[in-house]
N, C-alpha and C positions, 0 to 999 in steps of 0.2 A: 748499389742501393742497399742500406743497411738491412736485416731480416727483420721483423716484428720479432721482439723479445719472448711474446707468449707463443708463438706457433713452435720451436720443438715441444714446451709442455701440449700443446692443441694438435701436435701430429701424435705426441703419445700414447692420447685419451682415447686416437681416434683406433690407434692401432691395437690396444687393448681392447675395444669396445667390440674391434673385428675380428679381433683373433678365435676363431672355434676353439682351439684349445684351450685358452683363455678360458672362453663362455661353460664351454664341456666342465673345467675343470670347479669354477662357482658353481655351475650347477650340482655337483659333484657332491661338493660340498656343503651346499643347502640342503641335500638331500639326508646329508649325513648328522647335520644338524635338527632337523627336524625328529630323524630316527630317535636318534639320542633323548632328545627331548621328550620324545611319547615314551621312549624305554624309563627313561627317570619317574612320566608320571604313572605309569603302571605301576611301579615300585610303590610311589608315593600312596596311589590310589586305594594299593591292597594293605599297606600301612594302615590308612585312615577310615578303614572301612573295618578294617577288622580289631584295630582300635578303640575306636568308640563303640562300636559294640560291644565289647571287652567292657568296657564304660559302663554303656547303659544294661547292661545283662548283671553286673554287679551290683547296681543299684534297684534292680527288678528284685532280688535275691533279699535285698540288704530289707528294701520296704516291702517288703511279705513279709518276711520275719517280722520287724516291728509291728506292721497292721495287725497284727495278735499277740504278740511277745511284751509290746512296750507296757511298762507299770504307768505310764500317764496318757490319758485320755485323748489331751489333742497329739500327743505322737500319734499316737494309733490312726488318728483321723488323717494326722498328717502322710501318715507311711501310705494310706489309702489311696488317697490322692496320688499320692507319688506312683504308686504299683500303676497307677494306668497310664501318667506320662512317660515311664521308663518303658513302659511294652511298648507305646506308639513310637516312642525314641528308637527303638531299639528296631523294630518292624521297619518304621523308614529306615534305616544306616541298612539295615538288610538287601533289603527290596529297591532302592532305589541306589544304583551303581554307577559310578564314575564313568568317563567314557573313555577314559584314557587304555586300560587293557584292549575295549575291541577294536579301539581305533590303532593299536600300536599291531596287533595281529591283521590288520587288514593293509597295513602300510607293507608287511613282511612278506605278505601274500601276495602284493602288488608285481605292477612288473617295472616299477622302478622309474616313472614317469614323473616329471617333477611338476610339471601341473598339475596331479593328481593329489600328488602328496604337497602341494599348497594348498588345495581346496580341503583336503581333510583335515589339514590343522587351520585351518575356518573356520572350521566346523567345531572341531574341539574347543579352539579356545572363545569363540560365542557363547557356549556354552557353558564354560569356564563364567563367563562373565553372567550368563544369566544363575549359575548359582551363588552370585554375590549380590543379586539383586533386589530391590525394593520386595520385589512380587516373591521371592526365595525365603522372607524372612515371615510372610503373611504368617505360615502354619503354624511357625511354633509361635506366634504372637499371642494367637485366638487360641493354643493350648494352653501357654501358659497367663494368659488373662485369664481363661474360664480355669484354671486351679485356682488363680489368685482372688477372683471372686467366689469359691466356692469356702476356699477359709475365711479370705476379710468379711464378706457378708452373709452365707450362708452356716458359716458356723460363729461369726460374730468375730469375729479377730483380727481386724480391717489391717494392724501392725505387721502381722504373721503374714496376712494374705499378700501384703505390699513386696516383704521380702522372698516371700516361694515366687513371685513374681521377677522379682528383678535378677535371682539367682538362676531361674531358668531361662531366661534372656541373655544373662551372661553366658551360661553354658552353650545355649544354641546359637550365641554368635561366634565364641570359640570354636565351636564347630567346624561353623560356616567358611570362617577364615583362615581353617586350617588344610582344606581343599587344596590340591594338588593344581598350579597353574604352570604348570612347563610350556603350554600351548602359546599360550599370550606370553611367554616371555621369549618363544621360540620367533613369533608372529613377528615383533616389536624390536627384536634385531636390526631387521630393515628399515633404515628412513628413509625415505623421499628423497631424491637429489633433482635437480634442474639445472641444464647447463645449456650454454647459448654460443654459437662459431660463428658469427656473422649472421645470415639469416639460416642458419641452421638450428635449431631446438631439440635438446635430446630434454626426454625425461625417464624417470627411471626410479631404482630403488639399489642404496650398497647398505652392506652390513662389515663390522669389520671381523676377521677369523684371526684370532689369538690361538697358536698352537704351542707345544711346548719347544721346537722347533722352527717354529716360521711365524711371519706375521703379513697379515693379506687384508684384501680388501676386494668381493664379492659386489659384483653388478649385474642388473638384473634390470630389461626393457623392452 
C-alpha cells in the first residue's frame, strides 16, 4: 500500500515538536531575543530621555531670556507662557521613566526562566502601547490648549494662540512616537500557528531566527 505523501513531512513536525533539544534550544533562543530586545530599549530609553530633556531644558533657558530680554511685547508674553510649558515638559521627561532599564536589569537578575522573561516583556510592551495612547496624549492636550487659549483669548491673538497650539501638539506627538518599543516588537515575532494530524490539534506560536550563520524556525506550545 502506497504511504500518504504528507506523513514523512507529519512524522517531521512531529519529531521536532518532541525533540527536548529541539524545544531547549528555541527556548534558548527566545530567551536571547527577548534580552537583546530589552538591552536595545535601555539604550533607546536613556537616549530619549535624556534627549528631550536636552530639548526642553533649552527651551526653559531660551524663554526666560526672552520673557524679559525680548524688545516686543507679545514675545515676552509668549516666552511666558512658554517658561511654564518647557518646565512641566521638562519635569515629565524627568520624572516619568521608560520601563525598559528596570525591566532589562531584572531579566539579568533573573534566573533565566522563560516564562518569566515572557511575562515581563508583557508587561513592557503593554506599556509600550499604553504610552501611545489615547489617554497618554490627554496632558499635553489640556497643556497645550490652556497656552493656546491663554494667547488666542486672553491676550487676544486667537492666530498666535491657534499656532502655540498646534506646534505644541506636534512636539508632544514627536515625542510620544519616538518612544522606544523593542518589547512589542520583541512580543509580535511570534504568530499563531494551528495545525491538525488527523484528530490530533496542535496549537502553538513559531517565530522565525535569522542569524548571520543559520536560519531557524522557533516553536513554542
Amino acid at each position: 500500500m502506497p504511504r500518504p505523501p504528507y506523513l514523512p513531512f507529519a512524522c517531521a513536525v512531529l519529531m521536532l515538536l518532541a525533540s527536548p533539544l529541539t524545544l531547549a534550544q528555541s527556548a534558548e533562543r527566545e530567551y536571547q531575543a527577548y534580552e537583546d530586545a530589552l538591552a536595545r530599549g535601555e539604550r533607546q530609553a536613556n537616549v530619549w530621555q535624556y534627549g528631550w530633556a536636552g530639548v526642553y531644558a533649552t527651551s526653559l533657558a531660551f524663554n526666560g531670556y526672552q520673557a524679559s530680554e525680548a524688545d516686543d511685547r507679545d514675545d515676552r508674553y509668549d516666552a511666558r507662557v512658554g517658561v511654564v510649558k518647557s518646565a512641566l515638559a521638562l519635569a515629565g521627561t524627568l520624572l516619568d521613566r521608560q520601563p525598559h532599564p528596570a525591566a532589562y536589569r531584572e531579566l539579568r537578575e533573573g534566573d533565566g526562566d522563560i516564562e518569566s522573561a515572557r511575562r515581563l516583556l508583557q508587561a513592557v510592551a503593554e506599556e509600550e502601547r499604553q504610552r501611545r495612547s489615547l489617554e497618554a496624549r490627554l496632558g499635553s492636550l489640556a497643556i497645550n490648549a490652556a497656552s493656546g487659549l491663554l494667547i488666542g483669548v486672553g491676550d487676544g491673538r486667537g492666530r498666535d494662540g491657534a499656532i502655540n497650539f498646534a506646534t505644541g501638539m506636534l512636539v508632544s506627538e514627536l515625542q510620544l512616537q519616538t518612544q522606544p518599543r523593542q518589547a512589542s516588537l520583541a512580543i509580535n515575532r511570534f504568530k499563531p500557528v494551528r495545525a491538525s494530524l488527523g484528530d490530533v490539534h496542535l496549537e502553538g506560536e513559531y517565530a522565525l531566527l535569522v542569524a548571520p550563520n543559520q536560519l531557524g524556525v522557533a516553536l513554542r506550545y
